[in-house]
PDB file with SEQRES, HELIX, SHEET and CRYST1 records, atoms N, CA, C and O in Angstrom:
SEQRES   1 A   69  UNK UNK UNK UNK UNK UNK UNK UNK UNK UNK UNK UNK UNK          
SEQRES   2 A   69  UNK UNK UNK UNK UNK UNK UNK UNK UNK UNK UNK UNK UNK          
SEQRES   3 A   69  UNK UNK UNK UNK UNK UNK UNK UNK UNK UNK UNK UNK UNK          
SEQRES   4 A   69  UNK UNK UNK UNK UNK UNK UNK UNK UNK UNK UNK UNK UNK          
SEQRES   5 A   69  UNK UNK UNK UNK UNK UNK UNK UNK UNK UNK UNK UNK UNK          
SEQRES   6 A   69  UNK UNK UNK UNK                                              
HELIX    1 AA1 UNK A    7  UNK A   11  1                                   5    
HELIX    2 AA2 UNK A   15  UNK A   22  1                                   8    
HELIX    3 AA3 UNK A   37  UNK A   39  5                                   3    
HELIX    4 AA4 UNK A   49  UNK A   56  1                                   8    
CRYST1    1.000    1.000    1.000  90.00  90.00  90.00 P 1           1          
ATOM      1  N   UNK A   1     127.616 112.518 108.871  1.00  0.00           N  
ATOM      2  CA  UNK A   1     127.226 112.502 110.268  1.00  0.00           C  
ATOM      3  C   UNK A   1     126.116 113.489 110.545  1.00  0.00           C  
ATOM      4  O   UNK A   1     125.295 113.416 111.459  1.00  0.00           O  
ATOM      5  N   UNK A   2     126.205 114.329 109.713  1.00  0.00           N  
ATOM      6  CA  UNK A   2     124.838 115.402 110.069  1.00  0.00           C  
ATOM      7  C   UNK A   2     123.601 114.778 109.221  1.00  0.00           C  
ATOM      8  O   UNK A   2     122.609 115.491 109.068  1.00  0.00           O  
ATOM      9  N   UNK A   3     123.612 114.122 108.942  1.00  0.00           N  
ATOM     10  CA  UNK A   3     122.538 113.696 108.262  1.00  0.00           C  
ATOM     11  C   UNK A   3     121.770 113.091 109.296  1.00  0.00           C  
ATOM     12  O   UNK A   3     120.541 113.065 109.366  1.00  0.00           O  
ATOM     13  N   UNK A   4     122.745 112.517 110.242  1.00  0.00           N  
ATOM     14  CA  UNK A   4     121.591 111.806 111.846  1.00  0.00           C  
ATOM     15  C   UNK A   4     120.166 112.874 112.466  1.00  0.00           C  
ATOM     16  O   UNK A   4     118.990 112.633 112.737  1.00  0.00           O  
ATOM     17  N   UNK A   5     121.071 114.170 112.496  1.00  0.00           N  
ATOM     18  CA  UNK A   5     120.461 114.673 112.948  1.00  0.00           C  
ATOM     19  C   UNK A   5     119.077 115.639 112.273  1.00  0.00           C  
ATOM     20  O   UNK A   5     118.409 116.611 112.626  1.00  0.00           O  
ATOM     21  N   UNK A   6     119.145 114.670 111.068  1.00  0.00           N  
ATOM     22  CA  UNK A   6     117.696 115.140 111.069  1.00  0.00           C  
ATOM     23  C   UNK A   6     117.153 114.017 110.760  1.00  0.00           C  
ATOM     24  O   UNK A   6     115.933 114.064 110.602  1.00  0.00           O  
ATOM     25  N   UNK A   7     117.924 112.491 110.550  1.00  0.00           N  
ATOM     26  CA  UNK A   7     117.195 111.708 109.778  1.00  0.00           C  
ATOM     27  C   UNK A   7     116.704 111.202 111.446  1.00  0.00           C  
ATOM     28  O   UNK A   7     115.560 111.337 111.880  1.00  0.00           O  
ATOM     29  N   UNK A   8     117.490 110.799 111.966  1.00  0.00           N  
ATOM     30  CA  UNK A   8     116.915 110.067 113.686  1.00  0.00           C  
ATOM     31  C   UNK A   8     115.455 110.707 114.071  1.00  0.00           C  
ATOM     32  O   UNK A   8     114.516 109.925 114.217  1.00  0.00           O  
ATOM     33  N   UNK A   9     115.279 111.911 114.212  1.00  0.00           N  
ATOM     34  CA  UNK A   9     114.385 112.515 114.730  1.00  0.00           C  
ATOM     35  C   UNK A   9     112.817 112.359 113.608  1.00  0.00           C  
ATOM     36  O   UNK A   9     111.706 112.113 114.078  1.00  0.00           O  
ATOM     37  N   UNK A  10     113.089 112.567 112.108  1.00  0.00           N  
ATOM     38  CA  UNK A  10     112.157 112.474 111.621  1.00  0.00           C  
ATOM     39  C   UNK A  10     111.870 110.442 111.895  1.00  0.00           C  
ATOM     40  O   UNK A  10     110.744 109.956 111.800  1.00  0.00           O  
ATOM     41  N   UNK A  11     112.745 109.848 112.121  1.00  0.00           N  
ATOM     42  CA  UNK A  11     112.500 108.246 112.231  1.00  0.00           C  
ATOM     43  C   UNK A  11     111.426 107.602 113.306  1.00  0.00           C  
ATOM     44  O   UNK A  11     110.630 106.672 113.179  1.00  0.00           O  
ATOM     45  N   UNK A  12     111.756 108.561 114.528  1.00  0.00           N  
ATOM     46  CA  UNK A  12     110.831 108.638 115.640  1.00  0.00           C  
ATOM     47  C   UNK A  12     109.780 109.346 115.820  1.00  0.00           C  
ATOM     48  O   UNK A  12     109.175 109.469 116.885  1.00  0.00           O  
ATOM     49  N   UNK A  13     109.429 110.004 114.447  1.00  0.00           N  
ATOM     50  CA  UNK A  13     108.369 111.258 114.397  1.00  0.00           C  
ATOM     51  C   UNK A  13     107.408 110.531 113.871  1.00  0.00           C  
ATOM     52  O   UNK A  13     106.207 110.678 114.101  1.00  0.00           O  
ATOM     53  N   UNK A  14     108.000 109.569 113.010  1.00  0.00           N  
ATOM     54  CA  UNK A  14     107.359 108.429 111.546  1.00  0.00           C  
ATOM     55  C   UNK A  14     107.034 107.199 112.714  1.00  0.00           C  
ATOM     56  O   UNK A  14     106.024 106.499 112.659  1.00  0.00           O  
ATOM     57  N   UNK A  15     107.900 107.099 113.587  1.00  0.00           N  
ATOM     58  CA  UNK A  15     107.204 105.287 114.208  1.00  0.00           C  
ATOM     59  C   UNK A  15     106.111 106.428 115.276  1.00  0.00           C  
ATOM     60  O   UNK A  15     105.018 105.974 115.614  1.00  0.00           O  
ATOM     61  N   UNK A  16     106.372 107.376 115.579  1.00  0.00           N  
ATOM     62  CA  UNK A  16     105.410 107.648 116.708  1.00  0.00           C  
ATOM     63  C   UNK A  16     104.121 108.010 116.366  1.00  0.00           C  
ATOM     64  O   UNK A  16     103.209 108.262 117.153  1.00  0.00           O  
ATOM     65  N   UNK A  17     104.070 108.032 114.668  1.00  0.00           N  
ATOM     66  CA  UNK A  17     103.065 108.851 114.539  1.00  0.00           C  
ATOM     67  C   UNK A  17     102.234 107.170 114.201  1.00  0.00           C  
ATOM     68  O   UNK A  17     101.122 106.992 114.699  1.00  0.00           O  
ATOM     69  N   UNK A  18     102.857 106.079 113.377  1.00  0.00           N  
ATOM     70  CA  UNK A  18     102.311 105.027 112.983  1.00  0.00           C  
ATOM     71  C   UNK A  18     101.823 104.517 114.745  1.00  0.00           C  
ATOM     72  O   UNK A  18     100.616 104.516 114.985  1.00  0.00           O  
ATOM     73  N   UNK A  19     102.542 104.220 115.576  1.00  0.00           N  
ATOM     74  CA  UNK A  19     102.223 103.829 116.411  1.00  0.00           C  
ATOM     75  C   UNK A  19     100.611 104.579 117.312  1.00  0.00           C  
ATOM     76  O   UNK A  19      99.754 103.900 117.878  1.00  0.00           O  
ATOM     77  N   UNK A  20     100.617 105.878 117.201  1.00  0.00           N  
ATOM     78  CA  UNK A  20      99.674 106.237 117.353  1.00  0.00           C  
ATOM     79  C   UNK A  20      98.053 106.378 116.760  1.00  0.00           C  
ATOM     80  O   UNK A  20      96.990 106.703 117.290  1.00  0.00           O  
ATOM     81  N   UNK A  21      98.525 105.880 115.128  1.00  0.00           N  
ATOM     82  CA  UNK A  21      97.719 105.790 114.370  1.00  0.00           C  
ATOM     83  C   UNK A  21      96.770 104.208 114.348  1.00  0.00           C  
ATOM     84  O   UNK A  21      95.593 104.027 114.037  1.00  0.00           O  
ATOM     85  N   UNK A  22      97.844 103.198 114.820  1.00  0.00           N  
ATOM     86  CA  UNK A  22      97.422 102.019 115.296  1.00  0.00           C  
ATOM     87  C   UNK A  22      96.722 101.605 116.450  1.00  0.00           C  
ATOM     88  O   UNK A  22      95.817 100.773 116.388  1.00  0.00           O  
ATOM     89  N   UNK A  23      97.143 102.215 117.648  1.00  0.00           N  
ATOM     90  CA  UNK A  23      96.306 102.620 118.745  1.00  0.00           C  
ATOM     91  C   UNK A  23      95.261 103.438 118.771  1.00  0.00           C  
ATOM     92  O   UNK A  23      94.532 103.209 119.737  1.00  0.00           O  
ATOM     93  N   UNK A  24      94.793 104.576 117.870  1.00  0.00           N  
ATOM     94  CA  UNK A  24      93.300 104.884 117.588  1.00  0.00           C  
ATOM     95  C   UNK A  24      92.741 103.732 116.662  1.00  0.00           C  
ATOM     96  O   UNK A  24      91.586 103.348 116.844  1.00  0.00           O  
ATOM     97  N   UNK A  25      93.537 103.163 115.661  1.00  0.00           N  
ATOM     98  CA  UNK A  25      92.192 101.810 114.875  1.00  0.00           C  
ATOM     99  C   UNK A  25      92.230 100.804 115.516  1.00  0.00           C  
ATOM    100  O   UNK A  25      91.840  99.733 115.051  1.00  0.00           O  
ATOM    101  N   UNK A  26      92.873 100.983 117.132  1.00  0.00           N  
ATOM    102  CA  UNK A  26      92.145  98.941 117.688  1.00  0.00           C  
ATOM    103  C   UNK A  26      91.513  99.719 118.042  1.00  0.00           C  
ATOM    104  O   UNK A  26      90.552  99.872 117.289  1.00  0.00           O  
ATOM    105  N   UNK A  27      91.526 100.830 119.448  1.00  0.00           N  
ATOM    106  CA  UNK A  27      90.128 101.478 119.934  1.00  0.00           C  
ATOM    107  C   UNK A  27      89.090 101.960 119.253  1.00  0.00           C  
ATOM    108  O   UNK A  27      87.977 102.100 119.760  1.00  0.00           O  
ATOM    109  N   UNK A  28      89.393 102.268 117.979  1.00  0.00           N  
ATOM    110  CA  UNK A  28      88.206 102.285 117.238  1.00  0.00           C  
ATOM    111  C   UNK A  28      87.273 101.293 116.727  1.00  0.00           C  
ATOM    112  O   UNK A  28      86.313 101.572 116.009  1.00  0.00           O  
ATOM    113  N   UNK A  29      87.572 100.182 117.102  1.00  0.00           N  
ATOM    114  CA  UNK A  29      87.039  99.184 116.679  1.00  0.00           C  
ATOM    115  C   UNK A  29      87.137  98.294 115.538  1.00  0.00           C  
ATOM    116  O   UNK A  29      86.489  97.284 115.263  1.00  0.00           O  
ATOM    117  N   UNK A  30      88.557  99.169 114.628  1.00  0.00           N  
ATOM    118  CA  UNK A  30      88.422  98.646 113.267  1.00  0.00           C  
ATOM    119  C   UNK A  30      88.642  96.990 113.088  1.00  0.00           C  
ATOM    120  O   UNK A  30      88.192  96.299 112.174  1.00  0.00           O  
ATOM    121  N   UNK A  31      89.564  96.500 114.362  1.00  0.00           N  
ATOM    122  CA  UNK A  31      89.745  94.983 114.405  1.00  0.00           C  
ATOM    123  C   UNK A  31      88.957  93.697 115.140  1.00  0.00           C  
ATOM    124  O   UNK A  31      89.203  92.495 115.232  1.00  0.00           O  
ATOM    125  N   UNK A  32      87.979  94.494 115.572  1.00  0.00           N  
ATOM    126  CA  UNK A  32      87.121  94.404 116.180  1.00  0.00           C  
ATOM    127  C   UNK A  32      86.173  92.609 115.383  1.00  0.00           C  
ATOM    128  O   UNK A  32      86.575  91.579 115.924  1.00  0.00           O  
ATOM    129  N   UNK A  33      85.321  92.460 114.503  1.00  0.00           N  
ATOM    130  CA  UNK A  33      85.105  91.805 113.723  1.00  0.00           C  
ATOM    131  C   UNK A  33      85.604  91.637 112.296  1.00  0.00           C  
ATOM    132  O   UNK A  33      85.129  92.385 111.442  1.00  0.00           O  
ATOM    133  N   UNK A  34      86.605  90.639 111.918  1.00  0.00           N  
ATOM    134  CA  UNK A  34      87.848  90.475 110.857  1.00  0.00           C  
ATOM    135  C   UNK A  34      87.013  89.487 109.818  1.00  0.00           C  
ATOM    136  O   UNK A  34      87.438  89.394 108.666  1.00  0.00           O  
ATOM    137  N   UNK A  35      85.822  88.745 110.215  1.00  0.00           N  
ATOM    138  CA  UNK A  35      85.536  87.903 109.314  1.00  0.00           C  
ATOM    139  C   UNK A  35      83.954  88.241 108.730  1.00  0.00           C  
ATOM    140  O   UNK A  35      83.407  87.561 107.862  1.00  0.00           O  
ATOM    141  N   UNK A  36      83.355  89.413 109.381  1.00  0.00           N  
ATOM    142  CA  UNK A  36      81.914  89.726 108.367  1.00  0.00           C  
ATOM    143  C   UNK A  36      82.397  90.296 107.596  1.00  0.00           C  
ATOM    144  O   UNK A  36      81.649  90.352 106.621  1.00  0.00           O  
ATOM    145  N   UNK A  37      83.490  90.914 107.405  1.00  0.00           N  
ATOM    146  CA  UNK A  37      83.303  91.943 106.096  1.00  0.00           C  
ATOM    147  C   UNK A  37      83.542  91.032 105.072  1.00  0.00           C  
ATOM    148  O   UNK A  37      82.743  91.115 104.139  1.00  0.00           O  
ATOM    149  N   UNK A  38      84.372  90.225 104.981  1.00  0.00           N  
ATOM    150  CA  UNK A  38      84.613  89.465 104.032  1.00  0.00           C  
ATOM    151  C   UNK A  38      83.635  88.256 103.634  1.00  0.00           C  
ATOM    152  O   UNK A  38      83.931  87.627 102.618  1.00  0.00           O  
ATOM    153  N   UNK A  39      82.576  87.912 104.302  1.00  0.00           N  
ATOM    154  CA  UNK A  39      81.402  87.086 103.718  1.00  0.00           C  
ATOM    155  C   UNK A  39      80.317  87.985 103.594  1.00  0.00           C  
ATOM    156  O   UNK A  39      79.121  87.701 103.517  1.00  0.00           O  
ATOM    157  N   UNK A  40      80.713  88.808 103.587  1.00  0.00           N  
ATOM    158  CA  UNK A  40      78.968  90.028 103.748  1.00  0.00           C  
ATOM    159  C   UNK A  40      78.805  90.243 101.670  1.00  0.00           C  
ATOM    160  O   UNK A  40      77.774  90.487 101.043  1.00  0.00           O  
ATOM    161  N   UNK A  41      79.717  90.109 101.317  1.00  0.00           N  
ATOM    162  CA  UNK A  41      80.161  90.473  99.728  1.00  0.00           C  
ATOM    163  C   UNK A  41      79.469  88.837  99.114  1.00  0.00           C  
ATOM    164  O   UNK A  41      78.842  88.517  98.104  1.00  0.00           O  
ATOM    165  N   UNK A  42      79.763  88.405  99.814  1.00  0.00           N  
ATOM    166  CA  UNK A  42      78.843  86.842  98.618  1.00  0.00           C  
ATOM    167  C   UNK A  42      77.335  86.936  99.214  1.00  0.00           C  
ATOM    168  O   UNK A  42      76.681  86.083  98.614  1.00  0.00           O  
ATOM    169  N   UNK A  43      76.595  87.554 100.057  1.00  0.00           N  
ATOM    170  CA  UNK A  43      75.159  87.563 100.584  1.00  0.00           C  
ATOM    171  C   UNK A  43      74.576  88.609  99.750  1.00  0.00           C  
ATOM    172  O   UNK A  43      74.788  89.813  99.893  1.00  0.00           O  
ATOM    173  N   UNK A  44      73.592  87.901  98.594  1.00  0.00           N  
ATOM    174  CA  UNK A  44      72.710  88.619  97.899  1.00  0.00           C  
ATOM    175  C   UNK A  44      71.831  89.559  98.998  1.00  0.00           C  
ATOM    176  O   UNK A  44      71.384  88.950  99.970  1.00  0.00           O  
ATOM    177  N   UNK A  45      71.633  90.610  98.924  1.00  0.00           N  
ATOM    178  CA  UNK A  45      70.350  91.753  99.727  1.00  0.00           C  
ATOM    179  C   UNK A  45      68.989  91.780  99.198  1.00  0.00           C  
ATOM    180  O   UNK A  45      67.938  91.728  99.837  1.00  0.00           O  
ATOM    181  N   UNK A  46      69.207  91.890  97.630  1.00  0.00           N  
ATOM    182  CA  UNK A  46      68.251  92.380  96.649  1.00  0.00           C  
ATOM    183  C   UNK A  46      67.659  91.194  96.544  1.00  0.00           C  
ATOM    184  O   UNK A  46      68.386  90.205  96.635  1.00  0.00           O  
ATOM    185  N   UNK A  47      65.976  90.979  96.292  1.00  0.00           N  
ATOM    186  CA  UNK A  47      65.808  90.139  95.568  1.00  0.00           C  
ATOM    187  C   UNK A  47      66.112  90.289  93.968  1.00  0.00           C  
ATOM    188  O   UNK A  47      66.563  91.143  93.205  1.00  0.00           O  
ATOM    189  N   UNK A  48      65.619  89.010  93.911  1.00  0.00           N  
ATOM    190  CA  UNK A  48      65.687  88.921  92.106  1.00  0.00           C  
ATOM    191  C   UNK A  48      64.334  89.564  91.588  1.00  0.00           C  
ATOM    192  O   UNK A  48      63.236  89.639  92.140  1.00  0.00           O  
ATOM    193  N   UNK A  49      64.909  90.142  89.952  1.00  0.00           N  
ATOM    194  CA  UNK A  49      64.174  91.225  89.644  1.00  0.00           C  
ATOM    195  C   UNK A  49      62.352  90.906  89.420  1.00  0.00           C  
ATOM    196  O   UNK A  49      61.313  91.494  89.719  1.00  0.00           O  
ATOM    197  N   UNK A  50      62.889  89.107  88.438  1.00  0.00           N  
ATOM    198  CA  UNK A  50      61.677  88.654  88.172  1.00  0.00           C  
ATOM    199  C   UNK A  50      60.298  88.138  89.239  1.00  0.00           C  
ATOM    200  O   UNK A  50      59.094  88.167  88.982  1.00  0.00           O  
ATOM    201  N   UNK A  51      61.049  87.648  90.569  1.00  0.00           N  
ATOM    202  CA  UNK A  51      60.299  87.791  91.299  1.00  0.00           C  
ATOM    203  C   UNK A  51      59.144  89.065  91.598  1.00  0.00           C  
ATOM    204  O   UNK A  51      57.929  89.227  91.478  1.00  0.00           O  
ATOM    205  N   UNK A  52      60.182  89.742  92.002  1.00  0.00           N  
ATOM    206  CA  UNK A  52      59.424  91.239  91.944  1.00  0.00           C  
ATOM    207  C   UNK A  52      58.541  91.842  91.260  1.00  0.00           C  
ATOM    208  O   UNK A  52      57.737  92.582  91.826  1.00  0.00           O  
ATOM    209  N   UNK A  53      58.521  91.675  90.103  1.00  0.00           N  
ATOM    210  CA  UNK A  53      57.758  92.158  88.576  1.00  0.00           C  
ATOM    211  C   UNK A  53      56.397  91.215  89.127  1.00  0.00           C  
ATOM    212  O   UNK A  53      55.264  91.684  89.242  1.00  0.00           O  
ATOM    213  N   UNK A  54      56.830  89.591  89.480  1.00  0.00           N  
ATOM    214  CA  UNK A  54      55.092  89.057  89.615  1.00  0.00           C  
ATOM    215  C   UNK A  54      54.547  89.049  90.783  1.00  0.00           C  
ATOM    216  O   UNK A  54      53.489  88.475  91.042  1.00  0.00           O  
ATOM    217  N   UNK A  55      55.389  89.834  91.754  1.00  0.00           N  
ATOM    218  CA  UNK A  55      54.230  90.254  92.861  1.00  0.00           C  
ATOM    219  C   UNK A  55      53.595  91.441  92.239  1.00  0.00           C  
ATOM    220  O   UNK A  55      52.389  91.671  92.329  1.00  0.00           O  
ATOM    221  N   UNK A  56      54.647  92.365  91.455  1.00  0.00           N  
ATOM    222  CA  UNK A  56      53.711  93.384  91.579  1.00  0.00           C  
ATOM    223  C   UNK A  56      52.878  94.098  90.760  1.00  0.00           C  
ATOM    224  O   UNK A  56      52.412  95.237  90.777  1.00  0.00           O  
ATOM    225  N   UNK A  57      52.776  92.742  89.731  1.00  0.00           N  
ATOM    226  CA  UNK A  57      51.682  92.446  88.477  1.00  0.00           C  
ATOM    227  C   UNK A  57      50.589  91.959  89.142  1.00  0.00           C  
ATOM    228  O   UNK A  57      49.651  92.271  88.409  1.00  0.00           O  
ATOM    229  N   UNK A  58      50.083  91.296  90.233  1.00  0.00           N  
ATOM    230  CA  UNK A  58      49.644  90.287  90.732  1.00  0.00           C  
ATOM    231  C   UNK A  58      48.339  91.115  91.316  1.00  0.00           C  
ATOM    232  O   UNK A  58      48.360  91.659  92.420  1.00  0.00           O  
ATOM    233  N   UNK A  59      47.254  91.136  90.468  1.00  0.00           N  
ATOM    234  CA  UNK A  59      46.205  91.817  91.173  1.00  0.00           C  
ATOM    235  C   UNK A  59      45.199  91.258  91.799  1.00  0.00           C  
ATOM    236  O   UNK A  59      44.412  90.420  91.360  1.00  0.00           O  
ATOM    237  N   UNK A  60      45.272  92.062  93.528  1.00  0.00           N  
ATOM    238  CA  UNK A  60      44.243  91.448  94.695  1.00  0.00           C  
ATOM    239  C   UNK A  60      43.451  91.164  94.381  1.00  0.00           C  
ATOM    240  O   UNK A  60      43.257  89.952  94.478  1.00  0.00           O  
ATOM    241  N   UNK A  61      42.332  92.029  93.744  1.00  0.00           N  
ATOM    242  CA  UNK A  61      41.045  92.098  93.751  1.00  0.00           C  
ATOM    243  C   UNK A  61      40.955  90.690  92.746  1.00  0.00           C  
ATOM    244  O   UNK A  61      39.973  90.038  93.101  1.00  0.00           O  
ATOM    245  N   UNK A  62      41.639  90.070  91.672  1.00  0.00           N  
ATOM    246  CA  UNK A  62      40.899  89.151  91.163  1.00  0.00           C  
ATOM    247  C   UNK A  62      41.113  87.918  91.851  1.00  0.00           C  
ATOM    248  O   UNK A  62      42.161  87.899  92.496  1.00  0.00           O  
ATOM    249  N   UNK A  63      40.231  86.611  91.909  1.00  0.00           N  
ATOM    250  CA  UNK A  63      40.009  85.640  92.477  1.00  0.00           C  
ATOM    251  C   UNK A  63      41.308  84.660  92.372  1.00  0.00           C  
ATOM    252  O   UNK A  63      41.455  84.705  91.150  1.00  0.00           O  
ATOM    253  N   UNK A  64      42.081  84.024  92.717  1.00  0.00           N  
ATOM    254  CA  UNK A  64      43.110  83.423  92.754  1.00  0.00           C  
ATOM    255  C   UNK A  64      42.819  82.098  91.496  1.00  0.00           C  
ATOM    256  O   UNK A  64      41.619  81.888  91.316  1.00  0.00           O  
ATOM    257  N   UNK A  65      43.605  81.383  90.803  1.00  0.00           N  
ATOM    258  CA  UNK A  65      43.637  80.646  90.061  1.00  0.00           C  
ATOM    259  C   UNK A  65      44.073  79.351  90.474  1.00  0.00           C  
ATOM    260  O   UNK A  65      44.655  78.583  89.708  1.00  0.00           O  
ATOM    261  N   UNK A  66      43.769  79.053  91.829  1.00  0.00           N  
ATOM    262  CA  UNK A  66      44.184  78.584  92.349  1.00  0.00           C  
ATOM    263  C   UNK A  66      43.123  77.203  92.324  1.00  0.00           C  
ATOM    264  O   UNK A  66      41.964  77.531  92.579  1.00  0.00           O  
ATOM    265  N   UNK A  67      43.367  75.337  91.994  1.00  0.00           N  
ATOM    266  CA  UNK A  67      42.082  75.230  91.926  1.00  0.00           C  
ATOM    267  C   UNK A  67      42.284  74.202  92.637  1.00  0.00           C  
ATOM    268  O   UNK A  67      42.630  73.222  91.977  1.00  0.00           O  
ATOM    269  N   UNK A  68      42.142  73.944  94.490  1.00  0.00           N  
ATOM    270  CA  UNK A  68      42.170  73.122  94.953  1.00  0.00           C  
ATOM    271  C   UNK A  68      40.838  73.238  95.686  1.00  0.00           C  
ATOM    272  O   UNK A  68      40.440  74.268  96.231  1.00  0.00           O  
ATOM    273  N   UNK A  69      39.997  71.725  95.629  1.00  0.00           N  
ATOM    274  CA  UNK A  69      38.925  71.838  96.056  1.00  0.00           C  
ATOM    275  C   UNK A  69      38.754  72.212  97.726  1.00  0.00           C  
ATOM    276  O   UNK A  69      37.634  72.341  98.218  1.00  0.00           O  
TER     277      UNK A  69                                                      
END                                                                             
């Protein structure tokens, strides 16, 4: 029976503290948008490398090879 009296109090110490911890992450916004984070991970940022390399091999000054009349 003495065991209530410390287990009750730490029980309501534990939901009050979760409960409070849940009420700062909706106001924080954490639930805020639930579905970008999870498609943001398949959207390449970077280009690709090889692209890159032939822009920036690609020198202005010579005349383009380009041969449309």
């Amino acid at each position: 029976m003495s065991v209530l009296f410390i287990a009750l109090p730490l029980a309501l110490l534990l939901g009050a503290g979760g409960t409070i911890a849940c009420i700062m992450c909706i106001r924080g916004g954490q639930y805020d948008d639930l579905e970008s984070p999870a498609v943001r991970i398949l959207i390449d940022d970077e280009p690709k490398h090889s692209q890159s390399k032939a822009v920036k091999t690609a020198d202005p000054a010579q005349p383009s090879q380009d041969h449309t009349p």
